[in-house]
PDB file with SEQRES, HELIX, SHEET and CRYST1 records, atoms N, CA, C and O in Angstrom:
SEQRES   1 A   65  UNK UNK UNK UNK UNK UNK UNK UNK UNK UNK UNK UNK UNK          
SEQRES   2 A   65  UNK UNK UNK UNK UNK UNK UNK UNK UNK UNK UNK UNK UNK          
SEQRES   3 A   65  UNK UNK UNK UNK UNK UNK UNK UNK UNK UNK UNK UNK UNK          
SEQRES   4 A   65  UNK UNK UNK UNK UNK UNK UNK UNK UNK UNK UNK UNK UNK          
SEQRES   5 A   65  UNK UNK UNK UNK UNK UNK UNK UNK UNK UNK UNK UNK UNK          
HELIX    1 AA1 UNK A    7  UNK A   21  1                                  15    
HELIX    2 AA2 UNK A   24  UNK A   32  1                                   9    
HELIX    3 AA3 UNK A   50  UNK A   60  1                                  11    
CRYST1    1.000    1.000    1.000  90.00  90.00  90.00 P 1           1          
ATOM      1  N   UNK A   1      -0.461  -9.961 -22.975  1.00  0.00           N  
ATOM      2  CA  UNK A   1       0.419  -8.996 -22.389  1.00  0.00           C  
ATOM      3  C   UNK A   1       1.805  -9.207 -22.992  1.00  0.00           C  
ATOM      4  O   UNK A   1       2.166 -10.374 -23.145  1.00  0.00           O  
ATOM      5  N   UNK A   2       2.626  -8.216 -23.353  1.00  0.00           N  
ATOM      6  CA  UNK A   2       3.953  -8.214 -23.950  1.00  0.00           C  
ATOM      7  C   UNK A   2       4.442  -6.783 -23.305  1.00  0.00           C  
ATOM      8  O   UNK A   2       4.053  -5.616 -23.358  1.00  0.00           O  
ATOM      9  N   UNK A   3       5.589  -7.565 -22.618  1.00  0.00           N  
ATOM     10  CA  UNK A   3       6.585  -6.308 -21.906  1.00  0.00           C  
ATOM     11  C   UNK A   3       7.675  -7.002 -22.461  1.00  0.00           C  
ATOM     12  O   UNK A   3       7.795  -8.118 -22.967  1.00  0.00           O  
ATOM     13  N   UNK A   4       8.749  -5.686 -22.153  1.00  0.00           N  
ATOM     14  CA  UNK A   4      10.309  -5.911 -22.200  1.00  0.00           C  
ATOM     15  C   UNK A   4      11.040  -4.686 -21.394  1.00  0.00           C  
ATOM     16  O   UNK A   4      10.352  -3.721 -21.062  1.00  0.00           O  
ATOM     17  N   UNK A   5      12.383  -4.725 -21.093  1.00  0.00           N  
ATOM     18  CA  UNK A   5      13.137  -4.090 -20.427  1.00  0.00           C  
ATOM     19  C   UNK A   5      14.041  -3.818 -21.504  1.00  0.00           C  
ATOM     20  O   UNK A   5      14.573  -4.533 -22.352  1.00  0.00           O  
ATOM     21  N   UNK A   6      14.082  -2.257 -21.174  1.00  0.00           N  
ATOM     22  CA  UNK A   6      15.534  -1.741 -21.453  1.00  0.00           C  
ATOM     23  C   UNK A   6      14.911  -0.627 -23.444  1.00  0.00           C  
ATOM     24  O   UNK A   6      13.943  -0.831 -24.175  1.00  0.00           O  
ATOM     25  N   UNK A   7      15.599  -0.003 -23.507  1.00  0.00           N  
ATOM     26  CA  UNK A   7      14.829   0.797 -24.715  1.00  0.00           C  
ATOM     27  C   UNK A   7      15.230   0.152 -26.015  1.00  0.00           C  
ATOM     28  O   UNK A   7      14.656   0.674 -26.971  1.00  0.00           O  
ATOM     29  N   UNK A   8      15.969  -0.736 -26.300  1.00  0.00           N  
ATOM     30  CA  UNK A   8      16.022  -1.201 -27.654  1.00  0.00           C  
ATOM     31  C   UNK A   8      14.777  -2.084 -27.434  1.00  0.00           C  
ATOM     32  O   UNK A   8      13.705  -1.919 -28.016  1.00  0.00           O  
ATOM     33  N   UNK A   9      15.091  -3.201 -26.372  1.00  0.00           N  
ATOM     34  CA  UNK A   9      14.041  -3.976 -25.779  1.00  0.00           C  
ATOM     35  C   UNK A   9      12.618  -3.583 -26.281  1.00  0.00           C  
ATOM     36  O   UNK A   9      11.989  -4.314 -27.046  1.00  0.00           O  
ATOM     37  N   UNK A  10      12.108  -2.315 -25.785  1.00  0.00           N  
ATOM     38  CA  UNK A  10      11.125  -1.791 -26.379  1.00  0.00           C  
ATOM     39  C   UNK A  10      10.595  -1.851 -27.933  1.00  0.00           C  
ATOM     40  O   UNK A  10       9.566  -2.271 -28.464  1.00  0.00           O  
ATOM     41  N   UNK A  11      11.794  -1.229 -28.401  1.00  0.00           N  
ATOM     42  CA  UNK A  11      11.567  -0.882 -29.884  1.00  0.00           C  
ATOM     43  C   UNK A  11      11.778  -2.353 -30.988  1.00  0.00           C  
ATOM     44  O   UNK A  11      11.440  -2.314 -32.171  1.00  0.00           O  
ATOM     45  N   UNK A  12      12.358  -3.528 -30.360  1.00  0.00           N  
ATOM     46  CA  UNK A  12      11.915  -4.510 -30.879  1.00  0.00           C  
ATOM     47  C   UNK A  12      10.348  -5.007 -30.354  1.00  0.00           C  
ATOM     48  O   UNK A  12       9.601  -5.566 -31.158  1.00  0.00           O  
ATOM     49  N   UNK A  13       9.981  -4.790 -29.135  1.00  0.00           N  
ATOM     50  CA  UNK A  13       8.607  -4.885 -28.595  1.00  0.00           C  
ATOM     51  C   UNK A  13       7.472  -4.397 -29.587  1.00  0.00           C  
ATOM     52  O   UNK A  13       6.364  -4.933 -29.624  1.00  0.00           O  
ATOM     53  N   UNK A  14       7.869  -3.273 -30.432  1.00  0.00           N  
ATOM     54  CA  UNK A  14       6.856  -2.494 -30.826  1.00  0.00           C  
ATOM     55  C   UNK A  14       6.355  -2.804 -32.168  1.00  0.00           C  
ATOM     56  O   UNK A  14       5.263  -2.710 -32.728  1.00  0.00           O  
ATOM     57  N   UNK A  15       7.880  -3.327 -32.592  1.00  0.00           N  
ATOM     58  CA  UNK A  15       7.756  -3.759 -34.059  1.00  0.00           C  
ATOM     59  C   UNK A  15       7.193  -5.057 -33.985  1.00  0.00           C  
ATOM     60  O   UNK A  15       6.102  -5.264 -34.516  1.00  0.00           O  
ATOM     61  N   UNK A  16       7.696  -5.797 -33.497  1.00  0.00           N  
ATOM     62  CA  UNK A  16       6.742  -7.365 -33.010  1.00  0.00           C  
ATOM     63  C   UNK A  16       5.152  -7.209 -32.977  1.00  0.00           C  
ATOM     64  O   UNK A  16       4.273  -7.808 -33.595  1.00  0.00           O  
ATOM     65  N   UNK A  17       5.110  -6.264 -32.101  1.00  0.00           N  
ATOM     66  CA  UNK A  17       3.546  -5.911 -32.290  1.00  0.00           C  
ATOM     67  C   UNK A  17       2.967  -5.177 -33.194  1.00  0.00           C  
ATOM     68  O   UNK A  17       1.797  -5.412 -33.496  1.00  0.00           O  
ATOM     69  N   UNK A  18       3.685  -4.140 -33.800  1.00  0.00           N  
ATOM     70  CA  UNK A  18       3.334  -4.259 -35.383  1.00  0.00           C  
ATOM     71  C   UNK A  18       2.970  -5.220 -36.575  1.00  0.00           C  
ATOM     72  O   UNK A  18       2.033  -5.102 -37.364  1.00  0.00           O  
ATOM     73  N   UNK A  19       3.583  -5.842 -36.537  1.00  0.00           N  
ATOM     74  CA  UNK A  19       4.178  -6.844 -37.040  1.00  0.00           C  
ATOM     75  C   UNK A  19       2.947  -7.956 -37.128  1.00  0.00           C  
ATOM     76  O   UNK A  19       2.384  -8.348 -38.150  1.00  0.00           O  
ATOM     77  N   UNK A  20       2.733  -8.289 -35.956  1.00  0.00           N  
ATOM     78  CA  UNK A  20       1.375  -8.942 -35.735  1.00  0.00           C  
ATOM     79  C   UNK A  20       0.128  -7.993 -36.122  1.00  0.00           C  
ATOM     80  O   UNK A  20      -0.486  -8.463 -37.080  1.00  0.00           O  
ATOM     81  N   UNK A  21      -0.218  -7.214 -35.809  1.00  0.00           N  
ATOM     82  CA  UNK A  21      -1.448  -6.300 -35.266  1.00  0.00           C  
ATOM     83  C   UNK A  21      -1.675  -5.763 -37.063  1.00  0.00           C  
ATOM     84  O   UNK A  21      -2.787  -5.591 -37.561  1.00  0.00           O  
ATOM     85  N   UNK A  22      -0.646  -5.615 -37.644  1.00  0.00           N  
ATOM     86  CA  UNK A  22      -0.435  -5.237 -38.981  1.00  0.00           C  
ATOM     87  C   UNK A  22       0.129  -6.211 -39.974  1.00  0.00           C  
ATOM     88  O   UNK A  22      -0.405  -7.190 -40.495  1.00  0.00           O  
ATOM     89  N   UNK A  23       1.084  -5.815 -40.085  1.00  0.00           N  
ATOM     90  CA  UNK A  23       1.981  -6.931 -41.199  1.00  0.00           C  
ATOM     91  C   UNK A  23       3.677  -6.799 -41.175  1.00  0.00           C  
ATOM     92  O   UNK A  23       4.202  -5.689 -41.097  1.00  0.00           O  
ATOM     93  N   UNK A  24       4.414  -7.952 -41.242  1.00  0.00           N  
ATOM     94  CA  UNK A  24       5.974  -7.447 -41.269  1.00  0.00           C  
ATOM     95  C   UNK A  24       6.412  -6.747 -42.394  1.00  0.00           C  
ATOM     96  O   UNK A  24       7.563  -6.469 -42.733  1.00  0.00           O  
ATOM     97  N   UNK A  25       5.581  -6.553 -42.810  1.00  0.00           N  
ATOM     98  CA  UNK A  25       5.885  -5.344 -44.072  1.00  0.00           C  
ATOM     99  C   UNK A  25       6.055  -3.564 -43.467  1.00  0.00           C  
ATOM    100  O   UNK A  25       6.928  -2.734 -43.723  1.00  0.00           O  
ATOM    101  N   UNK A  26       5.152  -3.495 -42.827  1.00  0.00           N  
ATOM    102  CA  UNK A  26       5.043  -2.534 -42.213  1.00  0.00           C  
ATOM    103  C   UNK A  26       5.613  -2.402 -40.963  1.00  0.00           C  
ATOM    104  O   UNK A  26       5.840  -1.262 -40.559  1.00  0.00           O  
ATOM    105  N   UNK A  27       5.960  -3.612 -40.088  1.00  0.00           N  
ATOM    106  CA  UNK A  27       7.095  -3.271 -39.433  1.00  0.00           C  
ATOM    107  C   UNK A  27       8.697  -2.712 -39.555  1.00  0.00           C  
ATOM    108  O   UNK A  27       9.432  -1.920 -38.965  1.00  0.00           O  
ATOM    109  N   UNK A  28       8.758  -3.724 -40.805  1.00  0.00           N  
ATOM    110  CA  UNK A  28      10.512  -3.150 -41.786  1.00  0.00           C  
ATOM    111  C   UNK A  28      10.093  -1.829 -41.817  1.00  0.00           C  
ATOM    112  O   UNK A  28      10.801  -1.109 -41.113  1.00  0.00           O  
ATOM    113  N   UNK A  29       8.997  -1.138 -42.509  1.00  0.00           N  
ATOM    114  CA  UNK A  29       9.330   0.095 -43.124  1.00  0.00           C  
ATOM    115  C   UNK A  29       9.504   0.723 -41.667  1.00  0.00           C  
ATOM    116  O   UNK A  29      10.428   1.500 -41.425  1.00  0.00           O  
ATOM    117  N   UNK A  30       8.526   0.326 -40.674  1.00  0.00           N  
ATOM    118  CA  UNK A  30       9.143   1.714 -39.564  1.00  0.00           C  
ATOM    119  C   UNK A  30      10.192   1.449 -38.627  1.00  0.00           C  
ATOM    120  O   UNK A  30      10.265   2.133 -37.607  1.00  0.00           O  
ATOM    121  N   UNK A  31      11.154   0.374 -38.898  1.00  0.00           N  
ATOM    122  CA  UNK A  31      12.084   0.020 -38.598  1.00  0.00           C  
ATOM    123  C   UNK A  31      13.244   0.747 -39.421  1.00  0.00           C  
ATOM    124  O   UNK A  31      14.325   1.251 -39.116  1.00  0.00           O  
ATOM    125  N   UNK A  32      12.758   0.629 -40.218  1.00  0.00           N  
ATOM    126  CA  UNK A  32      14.243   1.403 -41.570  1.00  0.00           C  
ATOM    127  C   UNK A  32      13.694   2.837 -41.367  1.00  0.00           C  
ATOM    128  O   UNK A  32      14.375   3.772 -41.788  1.00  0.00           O  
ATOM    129  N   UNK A  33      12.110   3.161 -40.544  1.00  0.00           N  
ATOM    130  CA  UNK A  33      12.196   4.860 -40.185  1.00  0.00           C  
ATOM    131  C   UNK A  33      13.086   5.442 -39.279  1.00  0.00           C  
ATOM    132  O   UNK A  33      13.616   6.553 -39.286  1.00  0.00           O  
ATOM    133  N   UNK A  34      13.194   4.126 -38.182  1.00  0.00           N  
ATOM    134  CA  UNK A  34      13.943   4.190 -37.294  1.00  0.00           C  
ATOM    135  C   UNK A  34      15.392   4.018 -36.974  1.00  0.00           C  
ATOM    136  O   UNK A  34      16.184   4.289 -36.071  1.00  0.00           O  
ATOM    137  N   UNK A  35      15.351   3.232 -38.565  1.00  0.00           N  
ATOM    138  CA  UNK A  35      17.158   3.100 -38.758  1.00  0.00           C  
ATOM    139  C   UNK A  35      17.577   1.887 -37.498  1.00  0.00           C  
ATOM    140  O   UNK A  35      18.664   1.998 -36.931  1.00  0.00           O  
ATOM    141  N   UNK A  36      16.916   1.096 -37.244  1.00  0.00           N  
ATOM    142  CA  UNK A  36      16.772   0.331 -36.347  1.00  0.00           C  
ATOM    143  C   UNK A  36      16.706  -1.142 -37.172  1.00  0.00           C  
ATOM    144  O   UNK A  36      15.781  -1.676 -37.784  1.00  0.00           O  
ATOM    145  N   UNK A  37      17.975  -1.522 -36.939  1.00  0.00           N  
ATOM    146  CA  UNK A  37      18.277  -3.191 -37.303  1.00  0.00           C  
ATOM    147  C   UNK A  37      17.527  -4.444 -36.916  1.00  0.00           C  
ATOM    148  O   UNK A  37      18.069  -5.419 -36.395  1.00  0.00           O  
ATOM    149  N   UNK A  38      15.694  -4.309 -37.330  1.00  0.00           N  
ATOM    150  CA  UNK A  38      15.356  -5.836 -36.594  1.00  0.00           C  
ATOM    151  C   UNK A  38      14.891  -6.724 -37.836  1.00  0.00           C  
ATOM    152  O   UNK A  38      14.547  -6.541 -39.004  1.00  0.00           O  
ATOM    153  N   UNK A  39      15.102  -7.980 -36.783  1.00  0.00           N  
ATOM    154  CA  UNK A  39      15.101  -9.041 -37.849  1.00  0.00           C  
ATOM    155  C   UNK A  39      13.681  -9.986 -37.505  1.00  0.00           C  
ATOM    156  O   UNK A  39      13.701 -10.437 -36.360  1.00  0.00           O  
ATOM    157  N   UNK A  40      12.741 -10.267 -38.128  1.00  0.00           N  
ATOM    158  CA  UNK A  40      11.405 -10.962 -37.384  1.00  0.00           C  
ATOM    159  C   UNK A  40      11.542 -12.098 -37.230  1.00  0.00           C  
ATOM    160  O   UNK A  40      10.981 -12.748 -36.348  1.00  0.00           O  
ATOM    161  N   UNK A  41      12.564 -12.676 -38.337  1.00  0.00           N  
ATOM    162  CA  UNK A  41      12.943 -14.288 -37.449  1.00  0.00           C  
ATOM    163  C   UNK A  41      13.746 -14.557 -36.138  1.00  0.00           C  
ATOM    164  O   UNK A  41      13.739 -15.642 -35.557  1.00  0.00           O  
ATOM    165  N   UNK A  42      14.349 -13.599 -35.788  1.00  0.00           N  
ATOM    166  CA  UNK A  42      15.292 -13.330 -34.443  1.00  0.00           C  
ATOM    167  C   UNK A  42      14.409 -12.793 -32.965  1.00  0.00           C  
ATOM    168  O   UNK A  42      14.452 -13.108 -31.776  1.00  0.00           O  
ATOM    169  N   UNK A  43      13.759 -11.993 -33.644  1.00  0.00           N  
ATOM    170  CA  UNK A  43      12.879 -10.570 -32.651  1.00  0.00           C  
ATOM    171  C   UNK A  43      11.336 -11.595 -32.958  1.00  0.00           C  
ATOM    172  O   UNK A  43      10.596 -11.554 -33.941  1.00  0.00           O  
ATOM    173  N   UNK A  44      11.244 -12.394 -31.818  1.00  0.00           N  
ATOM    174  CA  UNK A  44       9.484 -13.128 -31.722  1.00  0.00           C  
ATOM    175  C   UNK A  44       9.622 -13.629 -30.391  1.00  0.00           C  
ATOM    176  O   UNK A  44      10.653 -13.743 -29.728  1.00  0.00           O  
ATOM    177  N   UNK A  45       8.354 -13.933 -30.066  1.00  0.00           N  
ATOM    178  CA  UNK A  45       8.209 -14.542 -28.819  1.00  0.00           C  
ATOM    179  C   UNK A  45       8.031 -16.166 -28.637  1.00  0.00           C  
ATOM    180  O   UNK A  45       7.163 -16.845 -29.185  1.00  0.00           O  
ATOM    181  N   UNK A  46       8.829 -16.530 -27.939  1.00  0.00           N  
ATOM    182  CA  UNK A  46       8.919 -18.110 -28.219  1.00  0.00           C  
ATOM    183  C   UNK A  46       7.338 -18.452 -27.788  1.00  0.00           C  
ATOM    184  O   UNK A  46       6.507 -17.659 -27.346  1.00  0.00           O  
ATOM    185  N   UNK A  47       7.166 -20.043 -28.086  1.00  0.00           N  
ATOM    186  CA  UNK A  47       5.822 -20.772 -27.822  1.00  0.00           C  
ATOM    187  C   UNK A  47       6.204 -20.488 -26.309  1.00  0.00           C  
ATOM    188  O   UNK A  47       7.292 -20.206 -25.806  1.00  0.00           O  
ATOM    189  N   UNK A  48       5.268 -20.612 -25.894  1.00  0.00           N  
ATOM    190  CA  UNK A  48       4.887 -20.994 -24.008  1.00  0.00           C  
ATOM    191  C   UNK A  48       4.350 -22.160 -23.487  1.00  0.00           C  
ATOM    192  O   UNK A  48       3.373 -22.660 -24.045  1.00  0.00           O  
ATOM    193  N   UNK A  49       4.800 -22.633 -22.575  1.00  0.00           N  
ATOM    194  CA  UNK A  49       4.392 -24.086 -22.231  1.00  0.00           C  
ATOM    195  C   UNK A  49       2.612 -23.239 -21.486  1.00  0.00           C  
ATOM    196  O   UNK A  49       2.408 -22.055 -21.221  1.00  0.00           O  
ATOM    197  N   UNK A  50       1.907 -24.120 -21.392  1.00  0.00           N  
ATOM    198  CA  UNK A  50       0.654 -23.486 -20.775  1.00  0.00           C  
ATOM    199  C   UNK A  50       0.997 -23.295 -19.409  1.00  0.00           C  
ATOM    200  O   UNK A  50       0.814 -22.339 -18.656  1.00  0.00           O  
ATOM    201  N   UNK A  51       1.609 -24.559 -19.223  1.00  0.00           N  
ATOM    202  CA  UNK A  51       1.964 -24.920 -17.561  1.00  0.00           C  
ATOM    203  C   UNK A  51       3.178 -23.795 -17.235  1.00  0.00           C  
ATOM    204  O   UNK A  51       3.731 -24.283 -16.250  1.00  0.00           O  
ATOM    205  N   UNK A  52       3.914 -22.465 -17.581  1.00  0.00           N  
ATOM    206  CA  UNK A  52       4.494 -21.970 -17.683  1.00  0.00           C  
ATOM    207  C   UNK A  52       3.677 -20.507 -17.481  1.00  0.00           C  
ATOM    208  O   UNK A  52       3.869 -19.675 -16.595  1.00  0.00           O  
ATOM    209  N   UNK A  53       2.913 -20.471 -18.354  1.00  0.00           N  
ATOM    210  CA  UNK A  53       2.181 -19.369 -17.999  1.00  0.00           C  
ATOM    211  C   UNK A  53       1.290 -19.547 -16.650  1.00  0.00           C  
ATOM    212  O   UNK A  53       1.410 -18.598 -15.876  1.00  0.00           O  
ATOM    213  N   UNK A  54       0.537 -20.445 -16.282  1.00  0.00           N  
ATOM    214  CA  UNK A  54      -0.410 -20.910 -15.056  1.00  0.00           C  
ATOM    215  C   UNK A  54       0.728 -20.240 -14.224  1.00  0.00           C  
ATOM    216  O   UNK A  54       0.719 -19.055 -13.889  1.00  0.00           O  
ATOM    217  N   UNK A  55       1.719 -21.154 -13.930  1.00  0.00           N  
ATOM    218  CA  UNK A  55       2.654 -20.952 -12.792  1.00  0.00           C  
ATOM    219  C   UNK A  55       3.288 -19.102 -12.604  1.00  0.00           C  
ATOM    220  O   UNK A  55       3.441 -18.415 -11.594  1.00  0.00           O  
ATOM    221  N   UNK A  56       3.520 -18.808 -14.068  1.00  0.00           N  
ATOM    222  CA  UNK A  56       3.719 -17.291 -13.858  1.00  0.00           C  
ATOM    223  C   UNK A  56       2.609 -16.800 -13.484  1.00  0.00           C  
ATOM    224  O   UNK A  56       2.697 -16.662 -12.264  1.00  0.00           O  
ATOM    225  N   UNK A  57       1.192 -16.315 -13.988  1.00  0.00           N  
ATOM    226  CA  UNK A  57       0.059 -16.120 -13.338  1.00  0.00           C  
ATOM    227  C   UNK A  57       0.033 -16.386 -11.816  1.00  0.00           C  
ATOM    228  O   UNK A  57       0.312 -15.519 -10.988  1.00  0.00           O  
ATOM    229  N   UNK A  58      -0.253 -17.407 -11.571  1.00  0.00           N  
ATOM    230  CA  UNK A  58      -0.056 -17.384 -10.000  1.00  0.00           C  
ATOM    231  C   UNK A  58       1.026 -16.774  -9.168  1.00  0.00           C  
ATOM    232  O   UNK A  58       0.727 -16.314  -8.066  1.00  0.00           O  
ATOM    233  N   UNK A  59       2.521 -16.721  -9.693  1.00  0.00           N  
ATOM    234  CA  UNK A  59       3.076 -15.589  -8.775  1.00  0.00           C  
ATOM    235  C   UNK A  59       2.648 -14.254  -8.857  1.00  0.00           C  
ATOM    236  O   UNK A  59       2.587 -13.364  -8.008  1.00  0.00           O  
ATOM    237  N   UNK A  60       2.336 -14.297 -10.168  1.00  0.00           N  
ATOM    238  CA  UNK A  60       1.541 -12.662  -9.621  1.00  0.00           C  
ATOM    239  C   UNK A  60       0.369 -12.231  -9.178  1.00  0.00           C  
ATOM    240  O   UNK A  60       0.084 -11.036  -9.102  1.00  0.00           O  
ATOM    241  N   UNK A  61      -0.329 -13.094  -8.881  1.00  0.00           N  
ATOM    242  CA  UNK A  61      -1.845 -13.030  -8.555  1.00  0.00           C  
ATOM    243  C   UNK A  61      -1.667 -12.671  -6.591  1.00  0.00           C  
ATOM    244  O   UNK A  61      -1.009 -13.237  -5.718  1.00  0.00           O  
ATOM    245  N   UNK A  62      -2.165 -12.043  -6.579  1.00  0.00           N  
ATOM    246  CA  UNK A  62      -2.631 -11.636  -4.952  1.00  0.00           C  
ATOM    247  C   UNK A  62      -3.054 -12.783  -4.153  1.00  0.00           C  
ATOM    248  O   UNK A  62      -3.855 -13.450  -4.809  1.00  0.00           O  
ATOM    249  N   UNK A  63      -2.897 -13.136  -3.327  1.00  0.00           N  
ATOM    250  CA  UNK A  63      -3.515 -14.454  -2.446  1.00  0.00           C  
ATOM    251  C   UNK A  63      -4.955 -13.364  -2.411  1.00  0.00           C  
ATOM    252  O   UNK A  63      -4.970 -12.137  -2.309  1.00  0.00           O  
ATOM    253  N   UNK A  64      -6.063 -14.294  -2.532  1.00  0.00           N  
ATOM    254  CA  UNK A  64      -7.314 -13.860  -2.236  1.00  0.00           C  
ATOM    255  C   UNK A  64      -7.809 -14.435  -0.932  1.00  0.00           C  
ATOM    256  O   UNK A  64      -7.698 -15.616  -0.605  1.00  0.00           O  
ATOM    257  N   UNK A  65      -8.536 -13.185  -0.007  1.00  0.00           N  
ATOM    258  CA  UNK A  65      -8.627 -13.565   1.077  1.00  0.00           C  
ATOM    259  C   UNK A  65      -8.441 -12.583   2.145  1.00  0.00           C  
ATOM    260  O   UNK A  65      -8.526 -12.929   3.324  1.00  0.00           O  
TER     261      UNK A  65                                                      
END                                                                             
């Protein structure tokens, strides 16, 4: 799962996942379609501790029951 807030927010979101899903080659180009300044060493998602994600998971999980 990859969210972000706010509409630039997004449009670095999209290219990131370009980026992956494709290649940062093809993110630049639809970045320079977009006239949109991103940089892929700046615009990534840091590592995650595991124990970071568990604990987020569980606040959002529904108490079952």
């Amino acid at each position: 799962m990859v969210t972000s807030a706010g509409i630039t927010a997004g449009i670095d979101m999209s290219l990131h996942l370009i980026a992956r899903l494709d290649n940062v080659e093809t993110a630049r180009a639809v970045a320079g379609m977009l006239e949109h300044p991103w940089d892929p060493e700046v615009s990534h998602l840091p590592a995650t501790d595991p124990a970071d994600i568990r604990l987020a998971r569980a606040a959002i999980t529904p108490p079952r029951g």
